[in-house]
SEMAR-319811 format. One record per atom (N, C-alpha, C, O): residue in three letters; atom name; x, y, z. Coordinates in steps of 0.001 Angstrom, whole numbers, plus 524288, in hexadecimal, padded with zeros to 5 digits. Example, Ala and Ser with C-alpha at 12.3 -4.5 7.8 and 13.67 -1.06 7.14 Angstrom:
# SEMAR-319811
<rest ALA | atom N | east 83386 | north 7E9C6 | up 81E78> $
<rest ALA | atom CA | east 8300C | north 7EE6C | up 81E78> $
<rest ALA | atom C | east 83390 | north 7F31C | up 81E78> $
<rest ALA | atom O | east 8379C | north 7F309 | up 82111> $
<rest SER | atom N | east 83232 | north 7F736 | up 81BA8> $
<rest SER | atom CA | east 83566 | north 7FBDC | up 81BE4> $
<rest SER | atom C | east 83264 | north 8001E | up 81EBE> $
<rest SER | atom O | east 83461 | north 80472 | up 81F67> $
# end
This chain:
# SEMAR-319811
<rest UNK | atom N | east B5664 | north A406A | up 3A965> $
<rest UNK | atom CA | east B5598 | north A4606 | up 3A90F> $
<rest UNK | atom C | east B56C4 | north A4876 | up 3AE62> $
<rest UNK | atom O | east B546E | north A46EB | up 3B24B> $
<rest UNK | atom N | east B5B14 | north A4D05 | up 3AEA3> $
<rest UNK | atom CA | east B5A1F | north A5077 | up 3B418> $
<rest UNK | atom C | east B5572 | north A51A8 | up 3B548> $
<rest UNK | atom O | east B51A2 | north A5266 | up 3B272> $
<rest UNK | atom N | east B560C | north A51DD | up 3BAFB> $
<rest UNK | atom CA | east B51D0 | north A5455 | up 3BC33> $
<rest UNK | atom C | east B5282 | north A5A84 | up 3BDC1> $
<rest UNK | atom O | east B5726 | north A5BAD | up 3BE38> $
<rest UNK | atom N | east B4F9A | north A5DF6 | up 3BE7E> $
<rest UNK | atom CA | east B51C7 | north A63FE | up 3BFCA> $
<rest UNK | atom C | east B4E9B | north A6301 | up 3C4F5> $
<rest UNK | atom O | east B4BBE | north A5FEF | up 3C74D> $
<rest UNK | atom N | east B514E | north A6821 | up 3C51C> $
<rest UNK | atom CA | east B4F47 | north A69D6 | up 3CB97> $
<rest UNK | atom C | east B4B3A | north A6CC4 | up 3CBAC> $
<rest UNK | atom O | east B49D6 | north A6F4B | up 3C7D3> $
<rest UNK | atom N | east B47DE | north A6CCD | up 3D1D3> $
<rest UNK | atom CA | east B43C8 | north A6F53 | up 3D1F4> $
<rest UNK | atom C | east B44BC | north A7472 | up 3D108> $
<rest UNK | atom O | east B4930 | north A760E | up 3D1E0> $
<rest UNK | atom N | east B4006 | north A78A4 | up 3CEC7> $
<rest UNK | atom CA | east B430E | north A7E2B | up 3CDA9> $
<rest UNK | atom C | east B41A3 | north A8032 | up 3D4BA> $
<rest UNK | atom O | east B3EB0 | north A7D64 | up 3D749> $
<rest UNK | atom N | east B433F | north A8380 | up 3D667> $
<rest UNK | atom CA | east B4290 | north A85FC | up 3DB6E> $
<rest UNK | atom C | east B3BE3 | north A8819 | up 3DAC2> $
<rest UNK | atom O | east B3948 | north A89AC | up 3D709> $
<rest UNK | atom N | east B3AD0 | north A8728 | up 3E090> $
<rest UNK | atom CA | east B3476 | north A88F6 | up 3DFC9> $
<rest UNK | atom C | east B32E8 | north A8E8B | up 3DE7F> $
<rest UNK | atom O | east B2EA7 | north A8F9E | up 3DC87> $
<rest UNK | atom N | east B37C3 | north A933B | up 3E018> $
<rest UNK | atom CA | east B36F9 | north A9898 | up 3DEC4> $
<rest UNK | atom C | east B3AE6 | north A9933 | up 3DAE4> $
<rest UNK | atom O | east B3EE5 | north A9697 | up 3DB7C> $
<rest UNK | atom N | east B3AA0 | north A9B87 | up 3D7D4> $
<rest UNK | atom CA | east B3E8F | north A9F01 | up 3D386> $
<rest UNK | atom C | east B3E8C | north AA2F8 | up 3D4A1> $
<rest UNK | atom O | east B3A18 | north AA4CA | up 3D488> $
<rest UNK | atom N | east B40CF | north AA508 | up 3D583> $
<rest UNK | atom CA | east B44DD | north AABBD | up 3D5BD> $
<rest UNK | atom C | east B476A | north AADC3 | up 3D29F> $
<rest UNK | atom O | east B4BE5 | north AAECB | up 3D406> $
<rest UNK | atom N | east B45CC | north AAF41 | up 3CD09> $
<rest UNK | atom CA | east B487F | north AB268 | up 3C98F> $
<rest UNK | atom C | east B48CE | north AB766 | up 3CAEC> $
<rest UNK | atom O | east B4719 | north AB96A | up 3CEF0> $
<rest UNK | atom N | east B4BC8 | north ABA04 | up 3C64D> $
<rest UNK | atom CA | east B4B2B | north AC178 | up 3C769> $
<rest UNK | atom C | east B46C1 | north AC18B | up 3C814> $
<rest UNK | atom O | east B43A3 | north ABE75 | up 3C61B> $
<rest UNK | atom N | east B45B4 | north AC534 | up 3CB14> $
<rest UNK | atom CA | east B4098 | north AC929 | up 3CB69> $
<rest UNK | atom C | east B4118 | north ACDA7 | up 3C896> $
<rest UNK | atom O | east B42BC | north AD20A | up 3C9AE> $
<rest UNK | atom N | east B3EE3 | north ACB2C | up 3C3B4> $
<rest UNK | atom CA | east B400B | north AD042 | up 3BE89> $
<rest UNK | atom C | east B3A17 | north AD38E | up 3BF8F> $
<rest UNK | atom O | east B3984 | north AD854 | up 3BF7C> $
<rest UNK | atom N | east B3641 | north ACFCC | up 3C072> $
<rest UNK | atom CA | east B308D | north AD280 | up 3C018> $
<rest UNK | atom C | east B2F31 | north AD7CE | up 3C640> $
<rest UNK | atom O | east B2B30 | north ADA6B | up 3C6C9> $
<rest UNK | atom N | east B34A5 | north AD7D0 | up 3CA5A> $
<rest UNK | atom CA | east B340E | north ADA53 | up 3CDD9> $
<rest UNK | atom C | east B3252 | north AE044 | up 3CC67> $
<rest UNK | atom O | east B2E81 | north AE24D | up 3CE82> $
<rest UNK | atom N | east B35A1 | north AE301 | up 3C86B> $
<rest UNK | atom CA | east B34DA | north AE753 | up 3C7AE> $
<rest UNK | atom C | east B3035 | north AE82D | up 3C543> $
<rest UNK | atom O | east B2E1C | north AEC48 | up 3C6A0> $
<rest UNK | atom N | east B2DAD | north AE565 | up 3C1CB> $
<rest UNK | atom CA | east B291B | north AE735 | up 3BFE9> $
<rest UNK | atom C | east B24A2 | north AE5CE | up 3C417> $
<rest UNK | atom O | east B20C1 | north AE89F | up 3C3BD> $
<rest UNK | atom N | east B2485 | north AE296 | up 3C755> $
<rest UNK | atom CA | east B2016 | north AE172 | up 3CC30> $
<rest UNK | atom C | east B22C3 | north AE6C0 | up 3CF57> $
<rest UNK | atom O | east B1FE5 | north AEA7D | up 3D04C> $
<rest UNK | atom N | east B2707 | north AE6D5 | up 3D084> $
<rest UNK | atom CA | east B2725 | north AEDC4 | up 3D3CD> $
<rest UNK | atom C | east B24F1 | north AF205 | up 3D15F> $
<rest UNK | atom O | east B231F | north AF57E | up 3D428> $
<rest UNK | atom N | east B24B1 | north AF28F | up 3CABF> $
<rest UNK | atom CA | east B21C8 | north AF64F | up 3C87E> $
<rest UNK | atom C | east B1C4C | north AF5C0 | up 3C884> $
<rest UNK | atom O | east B1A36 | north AFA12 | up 3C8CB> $
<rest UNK | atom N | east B194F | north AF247 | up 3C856> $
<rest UNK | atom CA | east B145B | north AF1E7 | up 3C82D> $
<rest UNK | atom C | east B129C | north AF167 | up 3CEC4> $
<rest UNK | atom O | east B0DD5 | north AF160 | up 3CF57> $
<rest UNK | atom N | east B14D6 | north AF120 | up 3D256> $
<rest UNK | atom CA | east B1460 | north AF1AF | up 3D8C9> $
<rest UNK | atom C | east B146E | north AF96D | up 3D884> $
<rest UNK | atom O | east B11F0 | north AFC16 | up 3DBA7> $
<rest UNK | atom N | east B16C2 | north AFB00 | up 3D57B> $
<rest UNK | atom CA | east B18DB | north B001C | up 3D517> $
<rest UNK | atom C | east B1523 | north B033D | up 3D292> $
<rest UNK | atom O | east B163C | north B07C9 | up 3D3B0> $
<rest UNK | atom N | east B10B4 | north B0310 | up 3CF4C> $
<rest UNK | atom CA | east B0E6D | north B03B0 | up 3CB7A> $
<rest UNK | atom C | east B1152 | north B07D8 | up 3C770> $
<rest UNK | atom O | east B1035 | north B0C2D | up 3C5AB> $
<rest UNK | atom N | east B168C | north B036F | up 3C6D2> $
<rest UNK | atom CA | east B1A8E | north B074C | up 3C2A6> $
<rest UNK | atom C | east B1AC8 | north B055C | up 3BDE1> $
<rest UNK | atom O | east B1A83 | north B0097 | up 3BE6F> $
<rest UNK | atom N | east B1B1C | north B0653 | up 3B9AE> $
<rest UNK | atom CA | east B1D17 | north B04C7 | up 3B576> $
<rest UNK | atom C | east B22B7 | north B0349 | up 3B446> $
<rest UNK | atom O | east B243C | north AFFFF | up 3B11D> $
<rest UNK | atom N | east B25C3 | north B069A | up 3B7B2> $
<rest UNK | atom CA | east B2CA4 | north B057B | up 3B732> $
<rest UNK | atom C | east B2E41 | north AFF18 | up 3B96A> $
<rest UNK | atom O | east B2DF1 | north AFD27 | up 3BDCD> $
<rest UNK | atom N | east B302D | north AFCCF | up 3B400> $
<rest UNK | atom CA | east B3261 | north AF8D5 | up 3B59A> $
<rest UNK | atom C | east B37DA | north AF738 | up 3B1F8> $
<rest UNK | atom O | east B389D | north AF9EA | up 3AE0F> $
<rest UNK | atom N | east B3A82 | north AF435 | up 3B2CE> $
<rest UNK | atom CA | east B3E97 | north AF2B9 | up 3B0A1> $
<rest UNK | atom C | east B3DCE | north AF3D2 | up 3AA66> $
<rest UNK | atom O | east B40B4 | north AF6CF | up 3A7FE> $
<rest UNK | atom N | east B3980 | north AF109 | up 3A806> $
<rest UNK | atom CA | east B39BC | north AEEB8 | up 3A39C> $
<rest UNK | atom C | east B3324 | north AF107 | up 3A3A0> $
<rest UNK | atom O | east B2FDD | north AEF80 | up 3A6CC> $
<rest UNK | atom N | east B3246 | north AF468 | up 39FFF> $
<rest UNK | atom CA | east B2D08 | north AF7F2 | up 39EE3> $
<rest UNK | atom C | east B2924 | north AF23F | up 39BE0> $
<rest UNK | atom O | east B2A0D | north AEF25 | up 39850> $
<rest UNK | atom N | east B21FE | north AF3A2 | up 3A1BE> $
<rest UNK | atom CA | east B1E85 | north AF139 | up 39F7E> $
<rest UNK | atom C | east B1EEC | north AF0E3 | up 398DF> $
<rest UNK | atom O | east B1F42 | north AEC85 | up 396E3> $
<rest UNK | atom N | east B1EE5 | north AF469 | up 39660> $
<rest UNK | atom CA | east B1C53 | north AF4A2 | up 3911D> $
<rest UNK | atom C | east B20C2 | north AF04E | up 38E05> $
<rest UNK | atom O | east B1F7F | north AED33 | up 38A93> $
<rest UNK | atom N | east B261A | north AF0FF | up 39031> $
<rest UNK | atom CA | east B28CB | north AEC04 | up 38DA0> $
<rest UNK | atom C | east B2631 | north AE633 | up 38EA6> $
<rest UNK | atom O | east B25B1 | north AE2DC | up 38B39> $
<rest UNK | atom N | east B24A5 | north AE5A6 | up 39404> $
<rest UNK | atom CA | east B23C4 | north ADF04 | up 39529> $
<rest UNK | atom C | east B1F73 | north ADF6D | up 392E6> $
<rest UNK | atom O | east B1EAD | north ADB7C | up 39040> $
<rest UNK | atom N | east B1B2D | north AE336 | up 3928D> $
<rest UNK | atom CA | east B1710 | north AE1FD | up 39031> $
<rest UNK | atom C | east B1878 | north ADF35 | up 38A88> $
<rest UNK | atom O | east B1716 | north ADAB0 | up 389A5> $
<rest UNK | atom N | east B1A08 | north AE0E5 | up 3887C> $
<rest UNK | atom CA | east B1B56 | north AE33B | up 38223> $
<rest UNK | atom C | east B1EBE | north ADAE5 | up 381E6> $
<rest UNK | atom O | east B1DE0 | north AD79D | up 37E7E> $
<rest UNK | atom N | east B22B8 | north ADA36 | up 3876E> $
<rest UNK | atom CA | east B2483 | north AD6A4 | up 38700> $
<rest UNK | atom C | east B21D2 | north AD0C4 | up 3864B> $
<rest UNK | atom O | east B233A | north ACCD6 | up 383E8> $
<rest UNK | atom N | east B1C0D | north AD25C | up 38A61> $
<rest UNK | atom CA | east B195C | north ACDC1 | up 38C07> $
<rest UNK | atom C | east B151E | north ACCF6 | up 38739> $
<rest UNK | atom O | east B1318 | north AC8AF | up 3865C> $
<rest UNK | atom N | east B13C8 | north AD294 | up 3838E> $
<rest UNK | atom CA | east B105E | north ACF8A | up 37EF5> $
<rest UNK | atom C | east B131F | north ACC93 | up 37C23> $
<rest UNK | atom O | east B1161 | north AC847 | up 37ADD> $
<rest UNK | atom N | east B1878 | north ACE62 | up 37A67> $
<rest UNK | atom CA | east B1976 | north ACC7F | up 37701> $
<rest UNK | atom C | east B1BB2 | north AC584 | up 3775C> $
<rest UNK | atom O | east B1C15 | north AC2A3 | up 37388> $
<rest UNK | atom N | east B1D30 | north AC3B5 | up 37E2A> $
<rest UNK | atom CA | east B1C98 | north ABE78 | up 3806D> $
<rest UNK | atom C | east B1666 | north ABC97 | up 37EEB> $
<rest UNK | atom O | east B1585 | north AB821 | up 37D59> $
<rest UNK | atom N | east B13DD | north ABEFF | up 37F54> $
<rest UNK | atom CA | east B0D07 | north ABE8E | up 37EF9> $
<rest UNK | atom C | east B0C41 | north ABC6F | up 378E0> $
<rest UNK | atom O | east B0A79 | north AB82E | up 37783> $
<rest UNK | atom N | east B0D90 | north ABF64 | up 376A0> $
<rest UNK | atom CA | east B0CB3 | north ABECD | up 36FF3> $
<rest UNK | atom C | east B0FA6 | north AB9AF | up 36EC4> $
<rest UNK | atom O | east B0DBF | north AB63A | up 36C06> $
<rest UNK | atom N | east B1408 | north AB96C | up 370D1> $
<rest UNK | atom CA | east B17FB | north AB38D | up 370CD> $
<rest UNK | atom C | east B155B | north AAF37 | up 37183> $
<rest UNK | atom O | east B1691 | north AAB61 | up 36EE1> $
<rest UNK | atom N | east B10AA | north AAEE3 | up 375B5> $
<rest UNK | atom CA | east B0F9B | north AAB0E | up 37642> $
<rest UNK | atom C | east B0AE6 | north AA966 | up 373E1> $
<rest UNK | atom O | east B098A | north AA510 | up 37250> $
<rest UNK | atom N | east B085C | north AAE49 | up 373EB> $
<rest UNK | atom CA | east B039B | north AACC4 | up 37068> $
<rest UNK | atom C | east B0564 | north AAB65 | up 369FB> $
<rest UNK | atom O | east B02C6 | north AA87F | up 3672E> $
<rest UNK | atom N | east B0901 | north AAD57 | up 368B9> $
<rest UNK | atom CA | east B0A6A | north AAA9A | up 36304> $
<rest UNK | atom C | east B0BF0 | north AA64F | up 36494> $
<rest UNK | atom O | east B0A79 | north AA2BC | up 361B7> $
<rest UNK | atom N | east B0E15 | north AA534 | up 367A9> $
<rest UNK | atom CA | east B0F1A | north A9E89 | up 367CF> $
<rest UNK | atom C | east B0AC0 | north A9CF5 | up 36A44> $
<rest UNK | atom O | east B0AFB | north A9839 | up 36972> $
<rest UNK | atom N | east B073E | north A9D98 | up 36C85> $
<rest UNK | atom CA | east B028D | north A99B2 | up 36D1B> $
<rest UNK | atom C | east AFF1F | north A992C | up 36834> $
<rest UNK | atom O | east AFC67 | north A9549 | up 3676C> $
<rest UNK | atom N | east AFF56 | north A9C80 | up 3658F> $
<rest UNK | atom CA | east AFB89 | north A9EC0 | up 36036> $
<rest UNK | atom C | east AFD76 | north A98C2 | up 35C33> $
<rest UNK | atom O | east AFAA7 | north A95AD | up 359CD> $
<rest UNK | atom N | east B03F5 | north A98F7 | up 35CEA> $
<rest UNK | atom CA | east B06F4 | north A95A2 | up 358AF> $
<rest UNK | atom C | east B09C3 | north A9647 | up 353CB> $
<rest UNK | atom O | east B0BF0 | north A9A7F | up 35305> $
<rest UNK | atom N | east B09F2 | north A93AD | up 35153> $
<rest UNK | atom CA | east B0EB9 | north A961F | up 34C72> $
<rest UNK | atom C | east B0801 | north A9716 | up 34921> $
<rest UNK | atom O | east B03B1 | north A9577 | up 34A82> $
<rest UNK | atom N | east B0998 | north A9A5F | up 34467> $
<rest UNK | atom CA | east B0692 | north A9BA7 | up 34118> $
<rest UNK | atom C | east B022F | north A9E49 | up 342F6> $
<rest UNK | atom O | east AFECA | north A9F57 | up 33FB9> $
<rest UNK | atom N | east B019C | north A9F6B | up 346F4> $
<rest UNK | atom CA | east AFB29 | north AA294 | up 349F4> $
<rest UNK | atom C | east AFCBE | north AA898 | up 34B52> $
<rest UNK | atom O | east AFF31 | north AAA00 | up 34F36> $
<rest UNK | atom N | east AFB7C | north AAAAB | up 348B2> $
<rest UNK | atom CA | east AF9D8 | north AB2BB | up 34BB9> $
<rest UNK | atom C | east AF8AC | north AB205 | up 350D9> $
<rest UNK | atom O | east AF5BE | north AAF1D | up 35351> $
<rest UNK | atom N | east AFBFE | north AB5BB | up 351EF> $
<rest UNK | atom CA | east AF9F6 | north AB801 | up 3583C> $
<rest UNK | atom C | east AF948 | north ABD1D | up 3555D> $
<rest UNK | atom O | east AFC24 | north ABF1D | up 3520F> $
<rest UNK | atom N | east AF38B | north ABF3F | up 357F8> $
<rest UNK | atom CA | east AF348 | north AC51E | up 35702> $
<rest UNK | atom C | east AF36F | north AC761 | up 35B8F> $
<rest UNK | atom O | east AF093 | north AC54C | up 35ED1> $
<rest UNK | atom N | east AF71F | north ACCFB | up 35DBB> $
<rest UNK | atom CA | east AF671 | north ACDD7 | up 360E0> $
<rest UNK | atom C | east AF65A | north AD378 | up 36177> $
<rest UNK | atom O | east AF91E | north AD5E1 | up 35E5C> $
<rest UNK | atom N | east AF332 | north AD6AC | up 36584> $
<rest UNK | atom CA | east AF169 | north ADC50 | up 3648E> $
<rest UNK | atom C | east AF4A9 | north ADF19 | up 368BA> $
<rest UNK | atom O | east AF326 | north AE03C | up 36D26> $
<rest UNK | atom N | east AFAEE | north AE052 | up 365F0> $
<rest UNK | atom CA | east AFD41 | north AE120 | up 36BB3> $
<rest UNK | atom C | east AFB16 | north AE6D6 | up 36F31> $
<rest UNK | atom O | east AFADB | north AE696 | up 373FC> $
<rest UNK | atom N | east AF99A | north AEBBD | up 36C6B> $
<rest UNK | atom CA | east AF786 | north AF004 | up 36F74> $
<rest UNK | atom C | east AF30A | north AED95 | up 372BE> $
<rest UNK | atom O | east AF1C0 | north AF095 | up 37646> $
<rest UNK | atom N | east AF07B | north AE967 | up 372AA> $
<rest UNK | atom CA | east AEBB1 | north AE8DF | up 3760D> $
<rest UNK | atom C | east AEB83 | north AE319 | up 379AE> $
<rest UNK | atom O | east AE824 | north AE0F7 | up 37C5E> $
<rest UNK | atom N | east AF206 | north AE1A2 | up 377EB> $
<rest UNK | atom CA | east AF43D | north ADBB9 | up 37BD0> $
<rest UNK | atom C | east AEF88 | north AD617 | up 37AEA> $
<rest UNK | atom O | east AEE16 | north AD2B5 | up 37E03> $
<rest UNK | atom N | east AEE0F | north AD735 | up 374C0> $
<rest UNK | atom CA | east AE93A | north AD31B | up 37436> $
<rest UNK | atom C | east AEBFA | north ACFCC | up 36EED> $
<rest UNK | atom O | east AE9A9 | north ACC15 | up 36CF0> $
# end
C-alpha cells in the first residue's frame, strides 16, 4: 500500500468567512450572502442529521418557527 504524505500543519483555504467576521466586527448586517439564508441553510443541514441519527422509519418532529 502507498503511503501519503503528511498533510501540512496549517491549511490556508479562501477566506470566504472574512466578510461576514468584518460584518459582525461592524455591527452590520450587510454581507455577501444574507444571515436569514445561512440560517434557513444551517437548519435544514440540522434536520439532515437528526433524521439520520433518528434512522430509517423514525419521525423527526421539528418546530421550525421556534428552532425546537
Amino acid at each position: 500500500m502507498d503511503q501519503f504524505p503528511e498533510p501540512p500543519k496549517h491549511c490556508r483555504g479562501p477566506r470566504i468567512f472574512l466578510p461576514t467576521l468584518d460584518a459582525c466586527h461592524a455591527h452590520s448586517s450587510e454581507t455577501s450572502v444574507p444571515f436569514e439564508y445561512g440560517t434557513r441553510l444551517t437548519e435544514f443541514a440540522i434536520l439532515g442529521n437528526l433524521a439520520q441519527h433518528a434512522g430509517l422509519g423514525h419521525k423527526v418532529q421539528w418546530d421550525g418557527p421556534n428552532m425546537k
